[in-house]
C-alpha positions in Angstrom: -57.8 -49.9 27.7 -56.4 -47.4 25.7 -52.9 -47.6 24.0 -51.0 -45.1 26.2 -52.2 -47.4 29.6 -50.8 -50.4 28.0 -47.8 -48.8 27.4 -47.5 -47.4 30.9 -48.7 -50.9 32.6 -45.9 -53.3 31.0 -44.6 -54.8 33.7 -40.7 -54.4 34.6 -38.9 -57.7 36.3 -36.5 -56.7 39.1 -34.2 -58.4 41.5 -32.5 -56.5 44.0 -28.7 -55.8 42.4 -30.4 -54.0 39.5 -31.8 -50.5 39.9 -33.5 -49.1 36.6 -34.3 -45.1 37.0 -37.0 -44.2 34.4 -35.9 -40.8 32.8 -39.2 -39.8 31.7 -42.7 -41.4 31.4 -42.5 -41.7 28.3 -39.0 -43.5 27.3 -35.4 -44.0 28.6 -33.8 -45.5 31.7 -30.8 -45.3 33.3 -29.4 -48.8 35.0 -27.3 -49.2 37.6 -26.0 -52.4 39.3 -25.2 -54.9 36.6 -21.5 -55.2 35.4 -21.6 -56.2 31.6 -18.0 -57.1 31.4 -18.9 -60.3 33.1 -21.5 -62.8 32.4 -24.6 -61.9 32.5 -26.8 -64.0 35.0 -30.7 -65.6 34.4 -32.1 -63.5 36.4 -30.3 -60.4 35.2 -31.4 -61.1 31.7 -34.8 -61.5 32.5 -35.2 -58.1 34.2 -33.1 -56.1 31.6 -35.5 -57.8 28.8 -38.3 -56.1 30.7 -36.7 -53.3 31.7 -36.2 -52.9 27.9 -39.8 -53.5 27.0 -41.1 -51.0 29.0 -38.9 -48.2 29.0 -37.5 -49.0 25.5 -34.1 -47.6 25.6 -32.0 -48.2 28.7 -28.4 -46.5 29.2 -25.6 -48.1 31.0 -22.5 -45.7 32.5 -19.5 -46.6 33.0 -19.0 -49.8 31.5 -15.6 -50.2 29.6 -16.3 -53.0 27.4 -14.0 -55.6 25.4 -14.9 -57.0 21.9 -15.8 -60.1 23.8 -17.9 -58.3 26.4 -19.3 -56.3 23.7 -20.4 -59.3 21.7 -21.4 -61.4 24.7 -23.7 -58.5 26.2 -25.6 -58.2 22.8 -26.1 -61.7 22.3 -27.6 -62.7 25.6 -30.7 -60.8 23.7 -30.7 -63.2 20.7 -28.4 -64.0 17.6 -26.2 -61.2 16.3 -26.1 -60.1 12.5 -24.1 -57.6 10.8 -24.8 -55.0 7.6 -24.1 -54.7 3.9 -22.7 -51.1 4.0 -21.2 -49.7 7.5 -17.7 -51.3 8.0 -17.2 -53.4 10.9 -14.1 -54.0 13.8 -11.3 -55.9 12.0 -11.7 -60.0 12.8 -15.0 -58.4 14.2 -17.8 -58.4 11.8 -20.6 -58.3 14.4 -19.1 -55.3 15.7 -20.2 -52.1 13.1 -17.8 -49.1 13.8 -20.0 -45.5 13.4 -17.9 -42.9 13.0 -19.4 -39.0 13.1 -22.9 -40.1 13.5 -23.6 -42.3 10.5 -21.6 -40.9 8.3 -17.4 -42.3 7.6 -16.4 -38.3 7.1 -17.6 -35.0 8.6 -15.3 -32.0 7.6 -16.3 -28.0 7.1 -16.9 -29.4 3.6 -19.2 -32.1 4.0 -21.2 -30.7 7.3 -23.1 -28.4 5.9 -24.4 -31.1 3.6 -24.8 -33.6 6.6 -26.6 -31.6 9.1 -29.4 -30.7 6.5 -30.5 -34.6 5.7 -29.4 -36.2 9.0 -32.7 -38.0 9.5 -34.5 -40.0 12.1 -34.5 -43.7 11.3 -35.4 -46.9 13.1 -32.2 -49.5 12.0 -32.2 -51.9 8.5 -36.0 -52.0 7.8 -35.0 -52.2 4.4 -34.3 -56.0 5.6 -37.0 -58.5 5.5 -36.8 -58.5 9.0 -35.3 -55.8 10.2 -33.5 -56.1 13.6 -34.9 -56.5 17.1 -32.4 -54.2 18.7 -28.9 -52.7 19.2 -26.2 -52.4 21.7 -24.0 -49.3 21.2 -20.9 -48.2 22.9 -19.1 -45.2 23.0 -15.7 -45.4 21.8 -14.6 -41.6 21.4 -16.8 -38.7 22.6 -16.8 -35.5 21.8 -16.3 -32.9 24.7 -19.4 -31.5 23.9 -22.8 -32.4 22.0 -22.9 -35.8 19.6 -26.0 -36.8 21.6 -28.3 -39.7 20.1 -32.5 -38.9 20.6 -35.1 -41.3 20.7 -38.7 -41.3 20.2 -41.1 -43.5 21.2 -43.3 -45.0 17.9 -45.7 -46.6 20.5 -46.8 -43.3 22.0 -46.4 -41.4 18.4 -49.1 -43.9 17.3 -51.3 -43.7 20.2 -51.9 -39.7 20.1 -52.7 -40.0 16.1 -56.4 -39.1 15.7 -58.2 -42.5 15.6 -60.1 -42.3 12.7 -56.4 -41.9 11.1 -55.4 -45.2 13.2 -58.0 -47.1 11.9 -56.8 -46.7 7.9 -52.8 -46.8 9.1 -53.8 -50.4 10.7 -54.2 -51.3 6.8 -51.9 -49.8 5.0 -47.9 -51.4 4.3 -45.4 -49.7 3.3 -42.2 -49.8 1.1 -38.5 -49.7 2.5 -35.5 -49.4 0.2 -32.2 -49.3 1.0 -31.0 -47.1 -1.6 -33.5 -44.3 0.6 -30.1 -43.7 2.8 -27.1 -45.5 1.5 -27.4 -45.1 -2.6 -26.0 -41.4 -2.3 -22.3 -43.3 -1.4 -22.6 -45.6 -4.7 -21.7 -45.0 -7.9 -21.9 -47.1 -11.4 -23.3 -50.3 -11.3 -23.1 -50.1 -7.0 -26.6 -49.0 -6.7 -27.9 -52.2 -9.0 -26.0 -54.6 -7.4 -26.6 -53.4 -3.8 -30.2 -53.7 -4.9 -30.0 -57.5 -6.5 -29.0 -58.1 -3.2 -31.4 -56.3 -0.8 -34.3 -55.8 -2.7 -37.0 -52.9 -1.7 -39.5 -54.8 0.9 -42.9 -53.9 2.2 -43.8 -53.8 5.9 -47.2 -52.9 7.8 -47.2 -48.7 8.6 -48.1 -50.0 12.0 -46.5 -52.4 13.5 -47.7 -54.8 16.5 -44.3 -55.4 18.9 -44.2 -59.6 18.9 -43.5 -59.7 23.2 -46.0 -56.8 24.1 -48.7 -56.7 21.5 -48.4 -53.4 21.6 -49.0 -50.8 18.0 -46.5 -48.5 16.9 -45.6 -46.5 13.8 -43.4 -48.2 12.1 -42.3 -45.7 9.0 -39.4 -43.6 9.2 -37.6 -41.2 6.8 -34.3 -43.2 6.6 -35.6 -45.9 4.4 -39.5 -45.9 4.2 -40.4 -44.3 0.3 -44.2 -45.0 0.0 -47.5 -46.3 1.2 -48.2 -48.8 -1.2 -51.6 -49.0 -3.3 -51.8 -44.8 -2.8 -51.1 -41.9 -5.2 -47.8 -40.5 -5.0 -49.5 -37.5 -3.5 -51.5 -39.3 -0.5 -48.5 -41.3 -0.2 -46.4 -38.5 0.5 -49.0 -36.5 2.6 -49.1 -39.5 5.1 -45.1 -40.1 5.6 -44.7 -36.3 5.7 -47.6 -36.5 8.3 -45.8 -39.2 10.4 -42.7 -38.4 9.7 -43.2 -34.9 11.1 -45.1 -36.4 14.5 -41.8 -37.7 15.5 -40.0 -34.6 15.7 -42.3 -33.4 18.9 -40.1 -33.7 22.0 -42.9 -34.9 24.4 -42.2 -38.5 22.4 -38.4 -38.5 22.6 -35.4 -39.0 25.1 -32.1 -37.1 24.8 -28.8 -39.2 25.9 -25.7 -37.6 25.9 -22.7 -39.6 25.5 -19.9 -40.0 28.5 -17.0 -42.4 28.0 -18.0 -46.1 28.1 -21.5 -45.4 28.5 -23.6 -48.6 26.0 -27.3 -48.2 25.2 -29.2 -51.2 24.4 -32.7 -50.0 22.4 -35.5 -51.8 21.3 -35.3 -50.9 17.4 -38.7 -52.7 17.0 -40.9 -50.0 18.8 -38.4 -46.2 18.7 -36.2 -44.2 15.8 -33.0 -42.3 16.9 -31.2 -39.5 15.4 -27.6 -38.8 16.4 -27.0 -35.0 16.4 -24.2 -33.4 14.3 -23.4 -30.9 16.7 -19.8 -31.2 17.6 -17.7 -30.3 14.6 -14.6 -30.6 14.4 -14.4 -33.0 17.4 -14.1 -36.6 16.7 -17.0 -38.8 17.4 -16.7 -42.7 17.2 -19.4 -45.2 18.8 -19.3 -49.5 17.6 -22.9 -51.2 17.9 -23.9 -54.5 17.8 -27.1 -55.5 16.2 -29.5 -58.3 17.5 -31.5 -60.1 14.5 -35.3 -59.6 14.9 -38.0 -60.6 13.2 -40.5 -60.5 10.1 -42.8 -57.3 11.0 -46.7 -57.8 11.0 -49.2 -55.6 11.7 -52.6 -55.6 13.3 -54.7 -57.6 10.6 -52.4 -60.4 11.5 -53.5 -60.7 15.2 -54.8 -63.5 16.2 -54.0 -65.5 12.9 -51.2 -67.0 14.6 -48.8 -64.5 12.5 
């Protein structure tokens, strides 16, 4: 079986409240059905988890969510954990508030230094294990533009040629926190931010825990190296994957209406939110679900 038919044949729970409508083949639903300021039921879990496997990124409308909800949503998909740099809600701290994008400012001073290294990133995989997933919600939208892409790493990696495959499957990789968040520090910030989240290594492809499925799992926010190549192979190879995720037959566009959340699986996609909508105001809060130690595919069947 190839990789892109075990993508495509993941199977999808249902039960009848719930409707998912598939945006594209590749990525990206849209749900319907479920109201996630209440409780969410057994059997509505269940089917979002697999809605979420195989489509990745699913978008709810309309959905004007408490803290509580907020919180409660995010955690029927395992334990919640914050971050060591974006701020959070006051009283809070599992809810991170994302103003402009990533960024705390965005001003005709500062965007024409933001649009240039805006970058797509999967979330924290400067962590040891970085997190399974995310629940965002829209706070304040812009009236136009702000949209968030996502691309698919699981398709990325199946359309690389395989005798390139077959050396990724060996090769890790190193992830540093300082890639996106050292610019902010200053003095002894960066040493201290590092004593506390070391650089890490994780497998360049990584195998998704429920599905078993391969993916790339580089990105430009964080990843700085292969490890064990010369600075020059180790830059052709992240410029090489780096640049396969900017093709639009991998990604899905969502653009923001009030009280729309998104729940993505951060183990298997990157995002980039678009800096399009100077000098509007844009203002989403996420919640982050803990994941897992990454392993890649020497691991299988080693009980890993």
């Amino acid at each position: 079986m190839s990789q892109s038919a075990q993508i495509l044949t993941i199977p999808t729970p249902t039960i009848p409240t719930v409707t998912v409508t598939p945006y594209s083949a590749v990525l990206g639903a849209e749900v319907s059905g479920v109201d996630l300021r209440k409780p969410l039921t057994d059997g509505e879990v269940f089917a979002l988890r697999g809605a979420l496997l195989r489509h990745k990124v699913l978008v709810f409308r309309d959905q004007d969510l408490s803290y509580g909800d907020h919180i409660r949503f995010a955690q029927s998909f395992g334990p919640l954990e914050g971050h060591p740099v974006t701020g959070h809600v006051p009283g809070h701290p599992e809810i991170l508030v994302i103003r402009n994008g990533e960024y705390q400012f965005l001003n005709e001073t500062t965007i024409p230094f933001i649009r240039p290294v805006n970058k797509w990133h999967a979330d924290v995989t400067f962590r040891p294990a970085p997190s399974l997933g995310a629940a965002l919600r829209a706070r304040e939208v812009p009236p136009r533009g702000g949209d968030t892409l996502f691309a698919d790493m699981e398709a990325v990696y199946a359309d690389v040629p395989t005798f390139v495959r077959d050396r990724l499957d060996h090769l890790t990789a190193t992830h540093d926190i300082l890639k996106s968040y050292g610019w902010k520090l200053s003095g002894d910030e960066p040493a201290e931010l590092h004593s506390r989240h070391p650089p890490v290594s994780h497998p360049v492809v990584r195998v998704h825990p429920e599905t078993g499925a391969r993916s790339i799992f580089v990105n430009h926010g964080f990843t700085t190296r292969i490890d064990g190549l010369s600075d020059q192979e180790s830059q052709e190879i992240l410029a090489l994957l780096f640049e396969r995720v900017k093709c639009p037959e991998y990604q899905v566009r969502i653009s923001w209406t009030p009280n729309t959340v998104l729940l993505w699986d951060n183990r298997s996609t990157q995002h980039y939110p678009v800096a399009d909508y100077w000098p509007h105001d844009r203002q989403v809060e996420r919640v982050t679900i803990s994941g897992d130690r990454p392993f890649g595919p020497q691991a299988e069947g080693r009980g890993l």
